[in-house]
C-alpha positions as CSV (number, residue, x, y, z in Angstrom):
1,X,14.5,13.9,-3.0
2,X,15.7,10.4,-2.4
3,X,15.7,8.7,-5.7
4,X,15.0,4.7,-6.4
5,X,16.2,2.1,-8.7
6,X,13.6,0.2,-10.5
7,X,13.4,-1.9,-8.8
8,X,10.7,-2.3,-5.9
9,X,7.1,-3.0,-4.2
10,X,4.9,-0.5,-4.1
11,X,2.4,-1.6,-1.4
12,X,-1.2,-0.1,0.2
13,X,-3.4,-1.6,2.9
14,X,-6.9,-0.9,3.9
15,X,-7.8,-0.7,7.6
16,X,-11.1,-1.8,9.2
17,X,-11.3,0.3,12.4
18,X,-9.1,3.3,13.6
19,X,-6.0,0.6,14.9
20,X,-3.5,0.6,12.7
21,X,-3.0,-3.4,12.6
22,X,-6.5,-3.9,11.7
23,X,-5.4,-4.9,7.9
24,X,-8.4,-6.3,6.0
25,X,-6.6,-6.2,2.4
26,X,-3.2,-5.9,0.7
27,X,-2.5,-5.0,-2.6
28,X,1.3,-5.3,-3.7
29,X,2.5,-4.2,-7.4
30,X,6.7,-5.9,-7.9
31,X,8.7,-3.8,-10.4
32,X,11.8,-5.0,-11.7
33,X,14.1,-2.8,-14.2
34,X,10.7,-0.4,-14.1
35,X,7.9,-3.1,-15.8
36,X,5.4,-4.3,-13.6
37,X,6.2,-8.1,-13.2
38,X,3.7,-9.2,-10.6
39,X,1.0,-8.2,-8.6
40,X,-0.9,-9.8,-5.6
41,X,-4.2,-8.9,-3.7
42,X,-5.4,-10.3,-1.1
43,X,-8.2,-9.9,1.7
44,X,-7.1,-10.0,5.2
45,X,-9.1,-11.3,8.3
46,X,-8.5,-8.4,11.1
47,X,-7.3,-8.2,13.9
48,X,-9.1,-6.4,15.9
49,X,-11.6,-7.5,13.8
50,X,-14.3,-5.0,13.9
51,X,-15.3,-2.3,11.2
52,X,-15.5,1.4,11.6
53,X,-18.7,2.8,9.7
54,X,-16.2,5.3,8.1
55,X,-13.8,2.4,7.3
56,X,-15.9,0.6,5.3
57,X,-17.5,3.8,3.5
58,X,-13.8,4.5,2.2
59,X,-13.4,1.5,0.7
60,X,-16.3,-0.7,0.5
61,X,-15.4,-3.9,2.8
62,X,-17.1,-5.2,5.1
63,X,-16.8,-8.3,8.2
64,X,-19.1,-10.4,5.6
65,X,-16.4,-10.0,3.1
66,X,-13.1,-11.2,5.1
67,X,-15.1,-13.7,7.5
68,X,-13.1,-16.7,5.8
69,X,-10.2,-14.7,4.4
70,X,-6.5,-15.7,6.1
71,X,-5.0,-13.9,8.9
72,X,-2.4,-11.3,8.1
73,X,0.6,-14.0,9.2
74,X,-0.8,-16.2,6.6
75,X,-0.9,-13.2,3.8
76,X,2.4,-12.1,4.5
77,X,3.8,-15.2,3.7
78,X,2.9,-15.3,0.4
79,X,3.7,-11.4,-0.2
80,X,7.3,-11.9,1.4
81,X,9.1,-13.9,-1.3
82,X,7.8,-11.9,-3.1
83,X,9.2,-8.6,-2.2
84,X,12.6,-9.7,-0.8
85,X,15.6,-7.3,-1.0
86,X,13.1,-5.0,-3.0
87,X,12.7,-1.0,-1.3
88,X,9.1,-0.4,-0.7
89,X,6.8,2.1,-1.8
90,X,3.9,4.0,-0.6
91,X,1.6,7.0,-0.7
92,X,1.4,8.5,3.0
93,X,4.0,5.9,3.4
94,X,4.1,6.3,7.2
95,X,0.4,5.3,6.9
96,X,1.4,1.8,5.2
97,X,4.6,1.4,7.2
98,X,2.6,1.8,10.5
99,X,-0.4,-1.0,9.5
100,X,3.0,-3.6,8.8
101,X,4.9,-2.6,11.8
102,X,1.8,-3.1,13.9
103,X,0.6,-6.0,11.9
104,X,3.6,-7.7,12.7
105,X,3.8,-6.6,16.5
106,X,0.2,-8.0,16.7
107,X,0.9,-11.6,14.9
108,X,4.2,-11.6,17.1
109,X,6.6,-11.4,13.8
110,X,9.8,-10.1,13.3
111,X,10.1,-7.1,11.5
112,X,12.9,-7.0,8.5
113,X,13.2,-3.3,8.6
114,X,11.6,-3.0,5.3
115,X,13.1,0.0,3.4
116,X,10.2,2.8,2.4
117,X,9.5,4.8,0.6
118,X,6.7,7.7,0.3
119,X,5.2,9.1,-3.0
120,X,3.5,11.7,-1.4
121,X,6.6,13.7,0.0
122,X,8.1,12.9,-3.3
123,X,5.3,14.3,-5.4
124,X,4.9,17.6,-2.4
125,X,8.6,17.8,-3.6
126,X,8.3,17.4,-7.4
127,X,5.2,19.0,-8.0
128,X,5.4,21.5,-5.5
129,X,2.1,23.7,-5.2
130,X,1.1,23.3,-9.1
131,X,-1.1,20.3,-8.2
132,X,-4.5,21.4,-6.2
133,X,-3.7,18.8,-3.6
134,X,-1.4,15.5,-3.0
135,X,-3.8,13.0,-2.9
136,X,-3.2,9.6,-5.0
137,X,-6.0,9.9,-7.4
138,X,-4.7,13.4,-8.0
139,X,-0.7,13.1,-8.2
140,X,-1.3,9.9,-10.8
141,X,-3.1,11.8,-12.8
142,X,-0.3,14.2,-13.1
143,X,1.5,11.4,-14.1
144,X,-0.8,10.6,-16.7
145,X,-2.2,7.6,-15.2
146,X,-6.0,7.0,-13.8
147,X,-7.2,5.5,-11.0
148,X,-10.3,3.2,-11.7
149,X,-10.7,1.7,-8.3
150,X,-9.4,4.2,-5.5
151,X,-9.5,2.7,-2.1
152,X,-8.9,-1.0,-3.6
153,X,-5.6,-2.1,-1.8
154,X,-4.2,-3.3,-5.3
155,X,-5.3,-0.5,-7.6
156,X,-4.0,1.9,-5.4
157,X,-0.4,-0.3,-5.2
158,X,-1.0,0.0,-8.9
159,X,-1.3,3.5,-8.9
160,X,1.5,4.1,-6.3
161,X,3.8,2.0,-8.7
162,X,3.3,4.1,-12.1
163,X,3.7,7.6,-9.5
164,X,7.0,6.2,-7.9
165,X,8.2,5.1,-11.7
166,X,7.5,8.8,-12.6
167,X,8.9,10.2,-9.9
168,X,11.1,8.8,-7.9
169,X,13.3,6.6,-10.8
């Protein structure tokens, strides 16, 4: 298993419909020498914005809520900064990767190669078959930490954070 400093962003996005650039939030969790030493949230205005029934079920937002929010370009320039020269980190990372990749196709951006990195293979890897599934809520509790808001973008960067500190370190 590839291992980490401590040093990085762990990152999660919500989707509204099945198109991978449709980002209506962000969360973003910065460690540095593995302490939390910022986090940022944010709700994202779509594109294409339209939400999927199941979407929304999952995790609770709807077109009402990100009618005035920024557009991803917008977001993303706050959460760069922020994360520069930092590896990021993700549950079902090719999930995450693929909504910035697209994100960034759609808002004509050039994509930095971000470096990522995926706390589900790692805890598949670590944990094996002793844990009744890989799901977030499920591998952070193994690491001894609870999810209180699964689904939100930030809580589940949160979460992603404490599993890659863990696990990956």
């Amino acid at each position: 298993m590839k291992k980490i400093e401590q040093n990085f962003a762990a990152i999660d996005f919500e989707t509204a419909n099945e198109c991978r650039s449709s980002v209506c939030s962000v969360g973003v969790v910065i460690v540095k020498k593995g302490k939390i030493v910022d986090k940022f949230y944010s709700l994202v205005n779509p594109e294409p914005n339209y939400f999927k029934w199941f979407c929304s079920n999952v995790h609770g937002i709807t077109k009402g809520d990100t009618a005035s929010a920024p557009v991803f370009s917008e977001v993303w320039k706050q959460i760069a900064p922020k994360i520069e020269g930092l590896p990021l980190v993700a549950h079902n990372a090719c999930f995450d990767e693929g909504c910035l990749k697209a994100a960034f196709q759609v808002y004509q951006m050039d994509y930095p190669d971000y470096e990522f990195y995926d706390t589900l293979a790692a805890s598949r890897q670590h944990f094996g078959h002793t844990l009744e599934n890989h799901q977030l809520q499920t591998v952070a509790a193994a690491c001894g930490y609870a999810i209180t808001q699964h689904h939100h973008a930030l809580a589940d960067a949160e979460a992603c954070s404490m599993i890659a500190l863990k696990i990956l370190t």
